[in-house]
C-alpha positions as CSV (number, residue, x, y, z in Angstrom):
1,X,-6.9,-11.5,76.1
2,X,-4.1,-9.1,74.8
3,X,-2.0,-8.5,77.6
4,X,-2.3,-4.6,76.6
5,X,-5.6,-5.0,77.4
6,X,-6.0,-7.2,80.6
7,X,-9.5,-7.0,82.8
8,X,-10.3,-5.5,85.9
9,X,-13.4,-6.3,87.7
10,X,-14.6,-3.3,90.1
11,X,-16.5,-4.3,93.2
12,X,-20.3,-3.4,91.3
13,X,-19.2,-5.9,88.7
14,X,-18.4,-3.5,86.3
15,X,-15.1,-5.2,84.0
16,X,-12.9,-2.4,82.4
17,X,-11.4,-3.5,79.2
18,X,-8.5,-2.1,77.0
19,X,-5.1,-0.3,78.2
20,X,-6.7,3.5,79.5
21,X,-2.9,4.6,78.4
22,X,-4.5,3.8,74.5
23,X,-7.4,5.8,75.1
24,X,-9.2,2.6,73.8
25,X,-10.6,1.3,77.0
26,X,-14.1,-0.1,77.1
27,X,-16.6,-0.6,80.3
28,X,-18.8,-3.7,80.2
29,X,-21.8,-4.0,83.1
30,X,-21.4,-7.7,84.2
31,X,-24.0,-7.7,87.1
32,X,-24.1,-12.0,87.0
33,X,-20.7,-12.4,86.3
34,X,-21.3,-14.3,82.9
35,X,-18.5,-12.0,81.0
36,X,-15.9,-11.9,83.4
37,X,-15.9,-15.9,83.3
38,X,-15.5,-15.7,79.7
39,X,-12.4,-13.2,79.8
40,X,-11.0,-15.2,82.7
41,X,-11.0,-18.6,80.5
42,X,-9.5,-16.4,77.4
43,X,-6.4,-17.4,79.0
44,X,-4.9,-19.1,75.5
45,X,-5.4,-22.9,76.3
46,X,-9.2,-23.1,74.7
47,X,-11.1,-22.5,71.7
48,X,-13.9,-20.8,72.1
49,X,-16.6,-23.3,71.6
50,X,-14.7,-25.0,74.8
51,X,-15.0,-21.4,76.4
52,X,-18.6,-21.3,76.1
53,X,-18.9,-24.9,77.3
54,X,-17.1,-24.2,79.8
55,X,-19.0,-21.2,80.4
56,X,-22.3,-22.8,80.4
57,X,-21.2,-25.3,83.2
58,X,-20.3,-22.2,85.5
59,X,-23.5,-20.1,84.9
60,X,-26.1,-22.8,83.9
61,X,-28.8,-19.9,83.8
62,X,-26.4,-17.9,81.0
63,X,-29.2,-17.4,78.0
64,X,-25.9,-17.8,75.2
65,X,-22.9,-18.5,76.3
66,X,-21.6,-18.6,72.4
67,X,-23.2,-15.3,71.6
68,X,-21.0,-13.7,75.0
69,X,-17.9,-15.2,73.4
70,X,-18.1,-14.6,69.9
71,X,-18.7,-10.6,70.8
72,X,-16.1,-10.5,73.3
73,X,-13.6,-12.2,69.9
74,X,-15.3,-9.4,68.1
75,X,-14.3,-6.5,70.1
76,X,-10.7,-6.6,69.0
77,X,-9.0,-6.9,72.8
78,X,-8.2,-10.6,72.5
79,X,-5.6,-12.5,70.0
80,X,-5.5,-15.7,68.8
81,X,-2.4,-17.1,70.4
82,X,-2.3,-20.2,68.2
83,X,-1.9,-18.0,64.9
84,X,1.0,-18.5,63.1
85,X,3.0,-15.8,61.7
86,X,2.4,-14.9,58.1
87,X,4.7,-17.1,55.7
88,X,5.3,-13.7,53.8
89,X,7.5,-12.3,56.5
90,X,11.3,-13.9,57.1
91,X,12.1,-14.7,60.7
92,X,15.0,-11.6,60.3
93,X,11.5,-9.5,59.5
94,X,9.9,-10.9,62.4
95,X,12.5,-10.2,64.8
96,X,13.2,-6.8,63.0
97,X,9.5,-6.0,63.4
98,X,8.3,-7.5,66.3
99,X,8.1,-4.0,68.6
100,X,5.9,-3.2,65.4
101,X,3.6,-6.0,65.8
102,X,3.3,-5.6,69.2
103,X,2.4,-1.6,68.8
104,X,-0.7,-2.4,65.9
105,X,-1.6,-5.4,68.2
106,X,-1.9,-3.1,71.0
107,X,-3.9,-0.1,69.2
108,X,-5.7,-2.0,66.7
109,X,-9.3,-3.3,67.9
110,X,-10.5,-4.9,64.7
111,X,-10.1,-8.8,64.8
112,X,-7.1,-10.4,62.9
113,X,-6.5,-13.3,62.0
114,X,-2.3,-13.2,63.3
115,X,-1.8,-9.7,63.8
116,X,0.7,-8.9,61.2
117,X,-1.8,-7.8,58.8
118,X,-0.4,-3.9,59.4
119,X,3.2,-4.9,58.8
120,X,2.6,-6.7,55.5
121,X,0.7,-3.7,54.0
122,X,3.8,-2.0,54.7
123,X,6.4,-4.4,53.1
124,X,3.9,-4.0,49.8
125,X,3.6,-0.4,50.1
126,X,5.5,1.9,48.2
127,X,5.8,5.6,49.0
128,X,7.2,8.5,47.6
129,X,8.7,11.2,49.9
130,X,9.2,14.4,48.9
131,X,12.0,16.8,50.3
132,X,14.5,15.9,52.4
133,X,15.2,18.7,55.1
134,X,14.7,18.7,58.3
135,X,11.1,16.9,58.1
136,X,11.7,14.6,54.9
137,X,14.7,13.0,56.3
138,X,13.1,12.6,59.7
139,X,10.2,11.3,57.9
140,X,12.0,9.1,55.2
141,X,14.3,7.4,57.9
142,X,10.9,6.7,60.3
143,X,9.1,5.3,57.3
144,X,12.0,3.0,56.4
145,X,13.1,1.5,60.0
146,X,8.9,0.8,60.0
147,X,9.7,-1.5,57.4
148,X,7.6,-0.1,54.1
149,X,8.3,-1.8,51.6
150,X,10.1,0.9,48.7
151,X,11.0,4.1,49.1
152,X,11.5,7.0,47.2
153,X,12.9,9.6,47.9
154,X,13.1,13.2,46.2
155,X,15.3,16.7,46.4
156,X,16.5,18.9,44.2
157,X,19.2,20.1,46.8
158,X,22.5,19.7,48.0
159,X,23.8,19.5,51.8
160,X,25.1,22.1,53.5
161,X,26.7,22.8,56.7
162,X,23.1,24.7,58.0
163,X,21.6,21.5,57.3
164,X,23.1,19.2,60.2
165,X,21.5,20.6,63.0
166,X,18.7,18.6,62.6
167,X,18.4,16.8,59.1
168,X,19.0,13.2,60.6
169,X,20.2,11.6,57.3
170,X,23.5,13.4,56.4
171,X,27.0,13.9,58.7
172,X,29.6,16.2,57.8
173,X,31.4,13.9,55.0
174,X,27.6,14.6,53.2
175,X,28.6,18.7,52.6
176,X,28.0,19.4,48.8
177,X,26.5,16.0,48.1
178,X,23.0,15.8,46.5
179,X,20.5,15.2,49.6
180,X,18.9,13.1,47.6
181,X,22.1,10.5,47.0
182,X,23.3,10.5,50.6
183,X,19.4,9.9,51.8
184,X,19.2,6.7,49.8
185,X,23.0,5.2,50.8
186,X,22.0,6.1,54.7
187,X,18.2,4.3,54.4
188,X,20.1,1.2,53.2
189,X,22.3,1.2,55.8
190,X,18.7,1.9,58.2
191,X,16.9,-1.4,56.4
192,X,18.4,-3.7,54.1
193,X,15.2,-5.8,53.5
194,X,12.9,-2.9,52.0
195,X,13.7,-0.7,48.5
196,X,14.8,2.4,48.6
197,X,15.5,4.5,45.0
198,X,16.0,8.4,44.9
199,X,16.3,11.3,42.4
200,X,17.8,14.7,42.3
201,X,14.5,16.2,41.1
202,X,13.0,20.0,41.5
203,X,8.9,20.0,41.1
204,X,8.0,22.7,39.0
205,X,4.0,22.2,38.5
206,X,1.3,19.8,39.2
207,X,1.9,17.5,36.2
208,X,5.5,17.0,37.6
209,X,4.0,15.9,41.1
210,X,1.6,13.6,39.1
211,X,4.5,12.1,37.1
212,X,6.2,11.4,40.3
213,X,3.5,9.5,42.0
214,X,2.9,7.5,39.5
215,X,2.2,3.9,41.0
216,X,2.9,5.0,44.5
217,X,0.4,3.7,47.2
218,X,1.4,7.3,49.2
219,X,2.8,10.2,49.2
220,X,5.0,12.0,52.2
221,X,4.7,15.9,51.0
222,X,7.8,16.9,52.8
223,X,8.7,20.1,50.6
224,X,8.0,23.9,51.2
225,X,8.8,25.0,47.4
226,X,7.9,26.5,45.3
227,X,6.3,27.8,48.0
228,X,4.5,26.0,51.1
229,X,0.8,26.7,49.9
230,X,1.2,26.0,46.2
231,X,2.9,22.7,46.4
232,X,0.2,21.8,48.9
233,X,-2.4,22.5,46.3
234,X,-0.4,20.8,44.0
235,X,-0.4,17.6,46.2
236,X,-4.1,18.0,46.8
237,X,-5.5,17.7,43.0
238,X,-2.3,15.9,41.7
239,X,-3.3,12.8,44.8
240,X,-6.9,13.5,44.0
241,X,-6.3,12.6,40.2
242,X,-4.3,9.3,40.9
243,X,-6.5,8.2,44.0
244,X,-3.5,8.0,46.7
245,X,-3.8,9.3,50.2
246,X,-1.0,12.0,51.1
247,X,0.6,13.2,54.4
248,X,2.3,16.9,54.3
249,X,3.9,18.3,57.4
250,X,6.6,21.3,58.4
251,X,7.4,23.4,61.4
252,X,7.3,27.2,61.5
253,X,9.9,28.1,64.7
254,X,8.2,25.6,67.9
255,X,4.4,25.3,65.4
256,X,4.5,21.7,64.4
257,X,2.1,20.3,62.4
258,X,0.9,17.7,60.3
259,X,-1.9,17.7,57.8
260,X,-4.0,13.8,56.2
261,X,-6.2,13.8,53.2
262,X,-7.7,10.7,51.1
263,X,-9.2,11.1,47.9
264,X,-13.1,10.7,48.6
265,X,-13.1,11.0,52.3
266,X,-13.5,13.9,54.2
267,X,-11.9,17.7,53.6
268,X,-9.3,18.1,50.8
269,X,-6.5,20.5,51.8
270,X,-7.8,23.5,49.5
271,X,-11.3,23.4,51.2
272,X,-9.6,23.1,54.8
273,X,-7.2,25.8,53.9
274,X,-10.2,27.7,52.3
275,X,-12.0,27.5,55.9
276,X,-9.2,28.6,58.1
277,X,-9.1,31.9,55.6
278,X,-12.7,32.2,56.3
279,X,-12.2,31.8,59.6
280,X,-9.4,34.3,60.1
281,X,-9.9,38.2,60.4
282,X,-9.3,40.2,56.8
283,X,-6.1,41.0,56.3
284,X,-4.3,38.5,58.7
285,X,-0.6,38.0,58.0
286,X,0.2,34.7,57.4
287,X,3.9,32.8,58.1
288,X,4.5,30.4,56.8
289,X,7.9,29.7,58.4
290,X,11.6,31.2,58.6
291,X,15.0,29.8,59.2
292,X,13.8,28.8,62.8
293,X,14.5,25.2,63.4
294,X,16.2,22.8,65.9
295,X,16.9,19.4,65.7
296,X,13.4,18.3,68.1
297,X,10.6,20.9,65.8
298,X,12.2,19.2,63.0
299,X,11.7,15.5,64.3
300,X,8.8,16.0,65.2
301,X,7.6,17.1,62.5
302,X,8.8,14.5,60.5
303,X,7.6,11.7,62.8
304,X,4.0,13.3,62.3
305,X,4.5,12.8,59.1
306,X,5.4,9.3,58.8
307,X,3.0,8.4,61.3
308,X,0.0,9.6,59.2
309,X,1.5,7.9,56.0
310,X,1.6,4.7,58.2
311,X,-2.2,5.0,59.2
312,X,-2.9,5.8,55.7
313,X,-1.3,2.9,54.1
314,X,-2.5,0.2,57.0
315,X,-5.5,2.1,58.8
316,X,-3.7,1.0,62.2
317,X,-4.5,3.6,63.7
318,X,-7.2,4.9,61.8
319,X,-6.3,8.6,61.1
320,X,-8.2,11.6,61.3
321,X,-8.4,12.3,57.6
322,X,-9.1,15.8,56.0
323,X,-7.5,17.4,59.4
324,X,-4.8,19.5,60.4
325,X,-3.0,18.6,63.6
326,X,0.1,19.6,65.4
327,X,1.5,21.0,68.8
328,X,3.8,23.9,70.3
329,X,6.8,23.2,71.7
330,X,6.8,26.7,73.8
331,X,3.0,26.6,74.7
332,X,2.2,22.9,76.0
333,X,-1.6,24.3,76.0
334,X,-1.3,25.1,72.7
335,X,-2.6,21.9,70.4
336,X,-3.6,22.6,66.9
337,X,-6.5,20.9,65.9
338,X,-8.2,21.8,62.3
339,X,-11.4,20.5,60.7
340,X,-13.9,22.5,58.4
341,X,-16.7,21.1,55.8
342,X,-16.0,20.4,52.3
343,X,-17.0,23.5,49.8
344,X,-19.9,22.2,48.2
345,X,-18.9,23.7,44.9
346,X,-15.1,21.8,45.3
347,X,-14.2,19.5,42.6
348,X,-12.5,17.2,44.9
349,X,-14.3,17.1,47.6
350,X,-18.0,18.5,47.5
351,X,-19.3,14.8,47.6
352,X,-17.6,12.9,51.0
353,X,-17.7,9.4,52.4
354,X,-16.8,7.7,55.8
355,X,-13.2,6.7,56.2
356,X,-12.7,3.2,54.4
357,X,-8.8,2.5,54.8
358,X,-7.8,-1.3,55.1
C-alpha cells in the first residue's frame, strides 16, 4: 500500500482506504475479513499471485482470492515497490523531483507502472507563458522548478520599480530591463536541466497568439492586454484551432481566480463567459481589475495557474476542465466556482466529450 494511503479497519469491519486529507478516501465493507488480509500482506515483500496464495490459506472459504487482489492493484492506492525508476530521468532529476513524485504518487489513483509517468510528461512538455507580471512570473517560475520540460516565455514590457512588490522573477538591478530577458536568465538559475527561451513580443490579434503556440503542448494565458476579455477570446479560438489545452488566470484586488479549457471537452471560455452574462442582472458593471495587488493575490494567482497547466499536460490531478475557479483573500466564505453548458450554436464547443487527458 502507498503509505499516503494506509488502512484502517473500524470495529464493524469496515477498511477505510486513501489519505481523507486528499479527499480521495475510499470505504470498503469487509464483513469476513478477506480484504483486510490482502492489504495487510501488501506490505512490499510479495507478488500478488503469492498474496492470493497466501490469502487462500487464511480464508480457505474466500470464492477468488486473485479477483480480491487484482481489484485492490486496480484501485490506484498501492505501488509497486520493485519498479525501477524510469531510465529517461538522471539521478540529479530524481533527487531534484522526488517531492514531485511523491505528490502525483499520493493524488494519482490510476495504476502505474513506476510512478514517474507525471514527471516525464513534464520534461517532454513544452509550454508557452504568456505575460510576465505579477501572475506570469509566479506562474513561469512554478512551472519551471516542476520540472517541464521548455519554456517560453513572452512580454512585451519592461521592469519597473511598481513591479517588485510582487513579480517574483526580477530584483532591483532588473529596473528598465525587458521582463522578458531577466525572466529567462532567473528560470535558468531556477532549473538548469529544462529549456527555457523568451521573446520581447506584444500580441496584437488572434493570428499572433496562433503563431506563438505553434508546437506548444500548453499555453499559460498570463496577460490582461489588449484587454482581459479579448485576449481571452483570443486564447479560446486560437487553442481551439491548434488543439492545445490553456490555463488563464489574474487577480482583481483579493478575487483570485483561475480558468481550464481543452479543445473538445467541456465549456470553452466564450460560452462560460456567455453564461455568467446571462446569468448576471442587465446592466451589471463589470471589473475587471485595477492597480490592486500584493505580493500573496499575485502568487496565488499564478500558482493556480501553473497548477492547471500541470493537470492539463499530465492529468495528475485530473482538472475541472471548462470551469472557473478561484477564492477571496478578504472573504474566506467566498469560493468562486463557475460551470455553465456549452451554447449549442458555439463553434468550438456545441459538440462535448468526457475529459480524456493522459
Amino acid at each position: 500500500m502507498k503509505l499516503e494511503h494506509r488502512p484502517h479497519r473500524y470495529d464493524d469491519g469496515t477498511i477505510r482506504i486513501g489519505g481523507e486529507v486528499y479527499g480521495i478516501a475510499a470505504e470498503i465493507e469487509d464483513p469476513y475479513g478477506w480484504v483486510w488480509t490482502a492489504l495487510s500482506l501488501m506490505d512490499g515483500t510479495r507478488s500478488p499471485g503469492q498474496i492470493a496464495e497466501r490469502l487462500s490459506d487464511a480464508h480457505p472459504k474466500v470464492p477468488d482470492a486473485a479477483s480480491i487482489v487484482e481489484q485492490l492493484v486496480a484501485s490506484g492506492y498501492v505501488e509497486d515497490v520493485a519498479a525501477m525508476p524510469p531510465g529517461e530521468l538522471e539521478e540529479r532529476e530524481l533527487d531534484r523531483y522526488s517531492r514531485n513524485h511523491a505528490f502525483f504518487r499520493a493524488v494519482d489513483l490510476a495504476p502505474r507502472g513506476h510512478g514517474w509517468e507525471a514527471q516525464l510528461r513534464l520534461k517532454t512538455a513544452r509550454v508557452v507563458v504568456l505575460g510576465l507580471g505579477g501572475t506570469g512570473s509566479h506562474a513561469a517560475w512554478a512551472l519551471a522548478a516542476a520540472g517541464v520540460g521548455a519554456i517560453h516565455c513572452v512580454d512585451p514590457d519592461l521592469v519597473e520599480l511598481s513591479n517588485l512588490n510582487r513579480q517574483i522573477l526580477y530584483c532591483e538591478d532588473d529596473v528598465g530591463r525587458p521582463k522578458a530577458d531577466a525572466a529567462v536568465a532567473r528560470l535558468r538559475t531556477v532549473n538548469s536541466d529544462i529549456t527555457v527561451t523568451g521573446e520581447r513580443l506584444r500580441i496584437s490579434s488572434r493570428e499572433d497568439l496562433g503563431d506563438l503556440i505553434t508546437g506548444c503542448d500548453a499555453l499559460a494565458l498570463c496577460a490582461d492586454r489588449p484587454d482581459g476579455h479579448r485576449i481571452r477570446v483570443w486564447a479560446n479560438r486560437a487553442c481551439a484551432a491548434a488543439g492545445i489545452p490553456w490555463a488563464g488566470g489574474g487577480y482583481n484586488g483579493p478575487l483570485v481566480t483561475v480558468g481550464m479549457f481543452a479543445p473538445g471537452v467541456g465549456t470553452c471560455y466564450e460560452c462560460l463567459s456567455a453564461g455568467e452574462e446571462a446569468r448576471r442582472r442587465p446592466r451589471t458593471p463589470v471589473d475587471l481589475g485595477g492597480p490592486g495587488a500584493i505580493a500573496t493575490s499575485a502568487g496565488l494567482s499564478g500558482q493556480l495557474v501553473a497548477h492547471a497547466v500541470l493537470g492539463l499536460l499530465t492529468g495528475v490531478p485530473l482538472p475541472p476542465v471548462g470551469t472557473i475557479q478561484g477564492v477571496n483573500l478578504v472573504a474566506p466564505d467566498h469560493h468562486v466556482w463557475v460551470r455553465h453548458p456549452p451554447r449549442p450554436d458555439c463553434p468550438i464547443c456545441g459538440s462535448r466529450t468526457e475529459l480524456d487527458l493522459p
